[in-house]
N, C-alpha and C positions, 0 to 999 in steps of 0.2 A: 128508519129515516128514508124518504124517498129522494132522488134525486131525477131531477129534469133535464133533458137534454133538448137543445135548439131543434125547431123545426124547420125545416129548408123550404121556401115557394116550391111552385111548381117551376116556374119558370127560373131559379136561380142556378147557376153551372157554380158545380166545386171548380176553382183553380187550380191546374196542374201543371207541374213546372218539370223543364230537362234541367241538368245541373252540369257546369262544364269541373273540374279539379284541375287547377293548376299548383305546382308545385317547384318552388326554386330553391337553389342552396343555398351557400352563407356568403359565398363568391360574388353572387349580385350585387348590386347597386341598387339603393334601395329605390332611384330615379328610373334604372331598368324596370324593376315590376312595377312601380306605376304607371309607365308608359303603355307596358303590355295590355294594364287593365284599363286603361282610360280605353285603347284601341278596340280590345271586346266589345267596351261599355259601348262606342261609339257608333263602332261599324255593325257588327254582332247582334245590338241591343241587348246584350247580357247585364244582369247589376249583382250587385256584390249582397252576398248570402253572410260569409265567413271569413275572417281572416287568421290564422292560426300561426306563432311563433315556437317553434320547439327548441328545446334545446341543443343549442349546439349551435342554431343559425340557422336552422332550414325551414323557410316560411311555407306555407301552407294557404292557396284561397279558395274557396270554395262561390264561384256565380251561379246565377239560376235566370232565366226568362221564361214566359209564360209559352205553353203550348196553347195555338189557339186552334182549334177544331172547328168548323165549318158547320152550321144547324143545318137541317135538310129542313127543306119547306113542306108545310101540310099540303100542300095543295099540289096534283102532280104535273107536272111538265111535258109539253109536246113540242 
């Protein structure tokens, strides 16, 4: 069985992402962490990756944004 994997242009960039981890107890309000993440989402430009409820009450979210890194131009500069 052969299998094929995707070819990438030349000119296409993988996205890479930072990831922030927040994490709150069972004491919150669940009006508290949405505020926290709306304010990420907002100011930050963070968006929402994960959200994770564990047992017991301790919520778990996981954001991510893009790293954008800067092309160097072909041609050089004086």
């Amino acid at each position: 069985m052969v299998s094929t994997l995707p070819v990438l242009e030349h000119n296409v960039a993988m996205v890479e992402y930072e990831y922030l981890v927040l994490s709150f107890g069972r004491e919150v309000a669940r009006g508290d962490i949405r505020r926290q993440l709306t304010e990420h989402a907002e100011y930050g430009h963070w968006e929402l990756e994960r959200t994770r409820i564990y047992e017991g009450g301790r919520t778990r979210t996981w954001l991510r944004r893009k790293i954008i890194r800067p092309r160097r131009s072909m041609s050089p500069s004086r």
